[in-house]
Backbone as a printed PyTorch tensor [residue, N CA C, xyz], in Angstrom:
tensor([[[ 76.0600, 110.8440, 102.3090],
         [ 76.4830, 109.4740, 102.5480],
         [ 76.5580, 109.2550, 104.0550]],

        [[ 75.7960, 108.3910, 104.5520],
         [ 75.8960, 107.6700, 105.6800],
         [ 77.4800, 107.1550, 105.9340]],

        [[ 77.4930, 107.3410, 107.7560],
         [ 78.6240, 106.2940, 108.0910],
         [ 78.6510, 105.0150, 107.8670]],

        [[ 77.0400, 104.3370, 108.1820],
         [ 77.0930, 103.3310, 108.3720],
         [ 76.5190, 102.4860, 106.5010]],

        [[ 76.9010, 103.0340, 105.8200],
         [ 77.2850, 102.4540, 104.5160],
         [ 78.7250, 102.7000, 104.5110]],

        [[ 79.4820, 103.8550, 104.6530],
         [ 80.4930, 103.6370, 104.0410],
         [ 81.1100, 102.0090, 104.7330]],

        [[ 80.8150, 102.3600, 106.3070],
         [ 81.5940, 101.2060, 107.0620],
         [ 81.0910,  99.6570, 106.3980]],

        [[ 79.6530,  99.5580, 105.4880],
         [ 79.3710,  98.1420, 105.1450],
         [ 80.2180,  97.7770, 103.9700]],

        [[ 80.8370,  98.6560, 103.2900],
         [ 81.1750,  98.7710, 102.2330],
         [ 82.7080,  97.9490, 102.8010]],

        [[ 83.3060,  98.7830, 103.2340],
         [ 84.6660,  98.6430, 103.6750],
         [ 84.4270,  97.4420, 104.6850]],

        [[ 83.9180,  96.7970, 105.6080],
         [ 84.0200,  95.4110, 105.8980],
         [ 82.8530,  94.5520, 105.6750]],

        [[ 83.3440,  94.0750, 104.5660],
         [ 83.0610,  92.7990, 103.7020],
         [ 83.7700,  91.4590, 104.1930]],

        [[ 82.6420,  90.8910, 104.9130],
         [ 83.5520,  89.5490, 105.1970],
         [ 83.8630,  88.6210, 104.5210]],

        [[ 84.7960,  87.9090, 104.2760],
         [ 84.8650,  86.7050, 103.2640],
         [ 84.2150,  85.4480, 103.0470]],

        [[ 83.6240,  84.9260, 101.9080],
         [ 82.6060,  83.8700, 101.9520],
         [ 83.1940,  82.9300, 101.8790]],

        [[ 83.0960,  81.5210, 101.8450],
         [ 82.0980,  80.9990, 102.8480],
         [ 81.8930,  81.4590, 104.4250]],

        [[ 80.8430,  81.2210, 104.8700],
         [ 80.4200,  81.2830, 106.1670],
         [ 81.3360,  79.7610, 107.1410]],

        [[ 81.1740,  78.9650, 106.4750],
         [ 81.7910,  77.8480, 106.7150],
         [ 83.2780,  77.7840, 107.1590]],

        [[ 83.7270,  78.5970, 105.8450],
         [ 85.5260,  79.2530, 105.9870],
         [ 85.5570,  79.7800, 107.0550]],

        [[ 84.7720,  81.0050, 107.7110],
         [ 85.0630,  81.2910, 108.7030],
         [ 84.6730,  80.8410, 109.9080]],

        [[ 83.8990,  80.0270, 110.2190],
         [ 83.4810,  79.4490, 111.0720],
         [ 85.0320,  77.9990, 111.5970]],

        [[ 85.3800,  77.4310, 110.2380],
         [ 86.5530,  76.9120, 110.3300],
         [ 88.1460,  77.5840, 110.9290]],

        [[ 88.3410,  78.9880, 110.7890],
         [ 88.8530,  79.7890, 111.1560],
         [ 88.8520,  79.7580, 112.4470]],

        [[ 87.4030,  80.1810, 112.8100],
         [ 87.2990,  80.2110, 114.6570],
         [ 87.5440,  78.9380, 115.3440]],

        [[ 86.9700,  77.9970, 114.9610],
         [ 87.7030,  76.8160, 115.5260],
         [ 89.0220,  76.5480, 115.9110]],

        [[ 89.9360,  76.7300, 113.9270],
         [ 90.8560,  76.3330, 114.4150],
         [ 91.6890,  76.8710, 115.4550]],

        [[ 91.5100,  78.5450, 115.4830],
         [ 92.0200,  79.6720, 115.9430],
         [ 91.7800,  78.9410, 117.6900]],

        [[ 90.5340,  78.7360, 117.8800],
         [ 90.1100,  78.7260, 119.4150],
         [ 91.1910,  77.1870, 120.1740]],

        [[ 91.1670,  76.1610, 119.1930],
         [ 91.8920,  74.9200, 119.3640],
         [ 93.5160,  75.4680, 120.0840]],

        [[ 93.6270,  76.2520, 119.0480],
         [ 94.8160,  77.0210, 119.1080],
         [ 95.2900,  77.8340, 120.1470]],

        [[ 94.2650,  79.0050, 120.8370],
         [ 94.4510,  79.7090, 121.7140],
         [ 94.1790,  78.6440, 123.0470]],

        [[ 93.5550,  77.5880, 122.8550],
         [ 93.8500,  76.8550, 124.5160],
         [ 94.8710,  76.1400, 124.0480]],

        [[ 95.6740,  75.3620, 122.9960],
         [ 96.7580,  74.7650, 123.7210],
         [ 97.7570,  75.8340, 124.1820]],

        [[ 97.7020,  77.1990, 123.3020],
         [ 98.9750,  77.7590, 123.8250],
         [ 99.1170,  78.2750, 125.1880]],

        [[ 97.9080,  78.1740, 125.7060],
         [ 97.3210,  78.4800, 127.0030],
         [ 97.9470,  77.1920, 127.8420]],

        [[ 97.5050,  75.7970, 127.4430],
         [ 97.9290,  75.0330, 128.3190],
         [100.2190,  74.9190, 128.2350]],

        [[100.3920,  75.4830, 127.0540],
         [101.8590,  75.0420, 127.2040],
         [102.4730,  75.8010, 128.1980]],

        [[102.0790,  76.7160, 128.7730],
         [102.2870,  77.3000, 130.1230],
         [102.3500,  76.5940, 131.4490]],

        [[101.5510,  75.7630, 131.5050],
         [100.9510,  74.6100, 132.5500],
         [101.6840,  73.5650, 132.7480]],

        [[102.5780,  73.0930, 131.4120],
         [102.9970,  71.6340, 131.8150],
         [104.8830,  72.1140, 131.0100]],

        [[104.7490,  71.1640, 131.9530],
         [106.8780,  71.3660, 131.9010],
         [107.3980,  71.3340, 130.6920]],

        [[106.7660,  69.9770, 129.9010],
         [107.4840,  69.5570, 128.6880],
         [107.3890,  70.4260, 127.4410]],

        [[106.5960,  71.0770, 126.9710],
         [105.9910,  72.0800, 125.8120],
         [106.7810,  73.5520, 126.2480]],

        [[106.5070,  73.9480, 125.0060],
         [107.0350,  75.6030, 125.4350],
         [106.2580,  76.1040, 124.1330]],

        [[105.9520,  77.4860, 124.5960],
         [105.2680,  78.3500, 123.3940],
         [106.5980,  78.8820, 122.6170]],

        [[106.6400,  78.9290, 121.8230],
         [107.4880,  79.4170, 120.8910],
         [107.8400,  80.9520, 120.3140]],

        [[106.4330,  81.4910, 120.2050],
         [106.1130,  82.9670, 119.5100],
         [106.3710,  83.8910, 120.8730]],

        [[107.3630,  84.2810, 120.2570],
         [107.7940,  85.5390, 121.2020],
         [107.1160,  86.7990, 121.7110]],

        [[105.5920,  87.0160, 121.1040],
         [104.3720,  87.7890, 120.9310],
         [104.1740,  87.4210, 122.5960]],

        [[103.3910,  86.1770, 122.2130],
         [102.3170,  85.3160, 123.2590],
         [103.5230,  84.6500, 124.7070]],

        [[104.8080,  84.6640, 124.6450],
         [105.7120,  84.9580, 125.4600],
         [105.6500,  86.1440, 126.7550]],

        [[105.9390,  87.4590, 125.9640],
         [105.9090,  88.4670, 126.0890],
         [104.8600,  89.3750, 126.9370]],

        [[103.6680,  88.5110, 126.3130],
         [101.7300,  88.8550, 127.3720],
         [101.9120,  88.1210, 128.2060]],

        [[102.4210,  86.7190, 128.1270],
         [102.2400,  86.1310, 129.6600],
         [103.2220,  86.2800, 130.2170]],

        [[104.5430,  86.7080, 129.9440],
         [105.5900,  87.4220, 131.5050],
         [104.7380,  88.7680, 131.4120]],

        [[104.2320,  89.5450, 131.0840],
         [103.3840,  91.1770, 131.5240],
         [102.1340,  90.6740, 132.2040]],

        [[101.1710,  89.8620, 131.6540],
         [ 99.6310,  89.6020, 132.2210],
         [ 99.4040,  88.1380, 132.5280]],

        [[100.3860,  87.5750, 132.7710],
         [ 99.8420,  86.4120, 132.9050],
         [ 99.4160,  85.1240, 131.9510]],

        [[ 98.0430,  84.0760, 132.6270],
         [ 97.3970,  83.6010, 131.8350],
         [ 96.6640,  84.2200, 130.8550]],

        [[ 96.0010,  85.3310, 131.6150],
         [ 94.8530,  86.4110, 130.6320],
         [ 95.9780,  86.6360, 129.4960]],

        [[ 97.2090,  87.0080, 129.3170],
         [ 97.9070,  87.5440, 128.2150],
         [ 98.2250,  86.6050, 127.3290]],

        [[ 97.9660,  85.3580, 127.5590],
         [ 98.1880,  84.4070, 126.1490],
         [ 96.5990,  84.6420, 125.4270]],

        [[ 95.6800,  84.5210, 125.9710],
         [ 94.2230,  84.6100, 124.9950],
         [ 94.5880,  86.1250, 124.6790]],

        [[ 95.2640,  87.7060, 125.3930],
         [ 94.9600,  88.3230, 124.4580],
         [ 96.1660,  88.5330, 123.3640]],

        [[ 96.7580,  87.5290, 123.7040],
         [ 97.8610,  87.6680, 122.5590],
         [ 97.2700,  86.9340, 121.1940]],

        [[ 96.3820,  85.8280, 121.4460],
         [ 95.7850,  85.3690, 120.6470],
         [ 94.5700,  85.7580, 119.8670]],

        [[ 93.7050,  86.8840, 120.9480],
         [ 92.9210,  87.2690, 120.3670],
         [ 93.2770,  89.2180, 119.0060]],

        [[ 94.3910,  89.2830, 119.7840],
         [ 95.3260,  90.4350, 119.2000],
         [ 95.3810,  89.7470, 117.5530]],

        [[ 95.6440,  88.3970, 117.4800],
         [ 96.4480,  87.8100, 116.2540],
         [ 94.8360,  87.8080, 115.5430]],

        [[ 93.9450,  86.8420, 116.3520],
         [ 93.0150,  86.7470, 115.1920],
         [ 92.2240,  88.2660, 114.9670]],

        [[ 92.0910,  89.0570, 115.9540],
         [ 91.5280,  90.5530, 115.0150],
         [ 91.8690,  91.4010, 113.7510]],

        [[ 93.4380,  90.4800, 113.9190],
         [ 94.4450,  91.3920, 112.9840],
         [ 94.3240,  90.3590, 111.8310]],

        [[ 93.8180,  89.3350, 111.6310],
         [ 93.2780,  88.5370, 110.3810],
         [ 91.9790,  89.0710, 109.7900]],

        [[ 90.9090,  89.3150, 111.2030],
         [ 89.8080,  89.5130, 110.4720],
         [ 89.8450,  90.9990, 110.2170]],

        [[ 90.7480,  92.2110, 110.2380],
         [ 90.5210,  93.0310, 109.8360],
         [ 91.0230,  92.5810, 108.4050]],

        [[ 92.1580,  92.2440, 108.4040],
         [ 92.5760,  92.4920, 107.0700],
         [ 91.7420,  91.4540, 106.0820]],

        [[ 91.2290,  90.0530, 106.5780],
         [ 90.0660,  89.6570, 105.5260],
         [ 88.8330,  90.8110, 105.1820]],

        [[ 88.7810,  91.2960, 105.8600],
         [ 87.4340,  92.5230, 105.4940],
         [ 87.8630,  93.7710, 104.9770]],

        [[ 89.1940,  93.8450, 104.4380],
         [ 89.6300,  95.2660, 104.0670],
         [ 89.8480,  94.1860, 102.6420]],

        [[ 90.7030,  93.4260, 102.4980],
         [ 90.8570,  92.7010, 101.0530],
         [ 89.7740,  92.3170, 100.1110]],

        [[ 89.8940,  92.7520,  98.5560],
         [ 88.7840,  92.4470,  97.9130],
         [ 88.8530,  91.2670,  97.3800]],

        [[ 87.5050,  90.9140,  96.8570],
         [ 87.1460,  89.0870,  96.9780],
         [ 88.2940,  89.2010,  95.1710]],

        [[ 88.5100,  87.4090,  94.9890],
         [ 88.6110,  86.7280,  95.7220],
         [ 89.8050,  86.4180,  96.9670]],

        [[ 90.7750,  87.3480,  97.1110],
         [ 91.7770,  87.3110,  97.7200],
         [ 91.4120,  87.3760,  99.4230]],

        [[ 90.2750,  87.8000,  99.8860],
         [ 89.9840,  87.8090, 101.2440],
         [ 89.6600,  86.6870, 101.1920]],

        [[ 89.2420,  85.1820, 100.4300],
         [ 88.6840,  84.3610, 100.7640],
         [ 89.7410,  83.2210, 100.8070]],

        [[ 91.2500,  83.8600, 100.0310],
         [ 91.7190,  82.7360,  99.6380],
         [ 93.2590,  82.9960, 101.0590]],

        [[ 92.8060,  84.2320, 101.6580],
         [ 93.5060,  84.6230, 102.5590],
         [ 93.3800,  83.9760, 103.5780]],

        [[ 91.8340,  83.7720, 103.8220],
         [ 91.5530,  83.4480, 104.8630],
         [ 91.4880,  81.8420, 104.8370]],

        [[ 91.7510,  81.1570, 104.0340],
         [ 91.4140,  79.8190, 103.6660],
         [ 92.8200,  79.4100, 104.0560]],

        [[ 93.9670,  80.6870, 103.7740],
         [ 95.1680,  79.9040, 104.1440],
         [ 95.6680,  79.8540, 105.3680]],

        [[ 94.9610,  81.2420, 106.4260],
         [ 94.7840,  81.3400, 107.4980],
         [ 94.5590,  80.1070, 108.1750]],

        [[ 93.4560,  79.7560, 107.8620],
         [ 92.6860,  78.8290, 108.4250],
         [ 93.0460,  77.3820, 107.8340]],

        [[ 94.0300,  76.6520, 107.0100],
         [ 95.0060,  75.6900, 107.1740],
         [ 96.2450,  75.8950, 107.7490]],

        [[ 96.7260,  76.8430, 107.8650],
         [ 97.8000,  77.3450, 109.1190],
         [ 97.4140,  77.2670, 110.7240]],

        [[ 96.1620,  77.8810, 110.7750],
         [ 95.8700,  77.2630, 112.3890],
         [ 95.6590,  75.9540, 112.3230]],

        [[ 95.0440,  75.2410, 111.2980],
         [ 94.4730,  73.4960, 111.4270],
         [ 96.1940,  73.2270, 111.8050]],

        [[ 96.9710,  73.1840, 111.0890],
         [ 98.3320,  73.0960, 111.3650],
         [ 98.9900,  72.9760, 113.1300]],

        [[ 98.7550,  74.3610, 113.2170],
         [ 99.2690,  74.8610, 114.5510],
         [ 98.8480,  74.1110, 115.7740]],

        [[ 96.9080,  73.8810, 115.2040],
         [ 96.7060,  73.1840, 116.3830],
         [ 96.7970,  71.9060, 116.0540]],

        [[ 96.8460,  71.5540, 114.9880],
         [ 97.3710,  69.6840, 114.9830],
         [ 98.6190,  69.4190, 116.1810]],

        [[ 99.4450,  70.3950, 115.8990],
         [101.1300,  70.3700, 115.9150],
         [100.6930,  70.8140, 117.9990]],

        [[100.1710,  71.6740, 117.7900],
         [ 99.7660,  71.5970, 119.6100],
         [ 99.0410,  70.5240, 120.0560]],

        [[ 97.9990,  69.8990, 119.7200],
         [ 97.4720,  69.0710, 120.4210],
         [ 98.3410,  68.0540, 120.5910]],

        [[ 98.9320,  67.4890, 119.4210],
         [ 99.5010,  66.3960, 119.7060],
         [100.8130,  66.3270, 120.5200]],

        [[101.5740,  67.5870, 120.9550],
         [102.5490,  68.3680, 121.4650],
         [102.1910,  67.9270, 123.2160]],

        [[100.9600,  68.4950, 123.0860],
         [100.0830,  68.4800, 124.2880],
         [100.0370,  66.6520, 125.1570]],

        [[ 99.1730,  65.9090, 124.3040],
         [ 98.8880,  64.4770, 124.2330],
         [100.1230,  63.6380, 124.4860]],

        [[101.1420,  63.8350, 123.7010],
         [101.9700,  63.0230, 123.4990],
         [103.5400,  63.3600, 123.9880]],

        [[103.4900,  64.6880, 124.1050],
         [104.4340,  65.2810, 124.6340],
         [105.6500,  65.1370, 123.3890]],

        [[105.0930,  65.2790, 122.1650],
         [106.3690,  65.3620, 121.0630],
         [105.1490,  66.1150, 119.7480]],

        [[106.3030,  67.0830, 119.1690],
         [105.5190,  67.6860, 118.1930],
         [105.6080,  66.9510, 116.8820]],

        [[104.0050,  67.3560, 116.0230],
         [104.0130,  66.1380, 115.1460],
         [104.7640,  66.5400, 113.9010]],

        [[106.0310,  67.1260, 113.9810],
         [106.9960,  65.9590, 112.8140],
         [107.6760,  64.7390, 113.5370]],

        [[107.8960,  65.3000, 114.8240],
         [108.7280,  63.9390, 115.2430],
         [107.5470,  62.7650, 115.6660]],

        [[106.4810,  63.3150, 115.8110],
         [105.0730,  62.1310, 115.6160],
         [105.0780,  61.4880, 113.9670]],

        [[105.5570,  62.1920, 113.3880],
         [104.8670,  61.8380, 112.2020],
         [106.1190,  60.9870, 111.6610]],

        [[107.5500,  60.9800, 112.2630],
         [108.7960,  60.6580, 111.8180],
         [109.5800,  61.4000, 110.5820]],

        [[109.3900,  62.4750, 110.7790],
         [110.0530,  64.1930, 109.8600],
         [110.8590,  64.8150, 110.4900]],

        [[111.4980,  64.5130, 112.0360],
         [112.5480,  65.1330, 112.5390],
         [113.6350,  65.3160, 111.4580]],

        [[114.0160,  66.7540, 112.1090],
         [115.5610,  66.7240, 111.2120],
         [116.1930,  66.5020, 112.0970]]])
């Protein structure tokens, strides 16, 4: 047995192509606002992760705090068997649509969207 079967075997990416392509988007939307909430007074990053890289590295440490998060999705979509890698990643990937809704408009408007949306508690 070859390495390079066992390794095709064991990462299996999840289908659609589309799903993941939606993933990277939202993910990328994501890794620049948290990038810009560094920049402007009113916003603050929240996740104590992506905190943590940029008092150690800086700007560079929010993308690799971000890119830390999405490797650690796509390993585990490619270790999970179907259909659960697909439905993993599907929820992934309405959690970033989320995140970066909730950043951009954070960003834009300078209020996050429940209190855009009128859902403050």
């Amino acid at each position: 047995m070859s390495v390079e079967s066992a390794l095709g075997r064991r990462l299996d990416p999840p289908e659609p192509v589309s799903l993941r392509v939606a993933f990277a988007i939202f993910w990328g939307i994501d890794a620049i606002a948290a990038t810009l909430f560094f920049l402007v007074p009113y916003a603050n990053e929240l996740n104590p992760v992506t905190v943590l890289f940029y008092h150690v590295f800086g700007l560079p440490g929010v993308l690799l705090a971000a890119a830390s998060y999405a490797a650690v999705i796509v390993v585990i979509g490619h270790v999970l068997s179907k259909p659960l890698d697909s439905l993993f990643l599907a929820l992934v990937a309405v959690l970033y649509f989320l995140f970066a809704t909730n950043n951009v408009i954070l960003l834009a408007l300078g209020e996050p969207l429940p209190d855009f949306l009128g859902l403050a508690v």
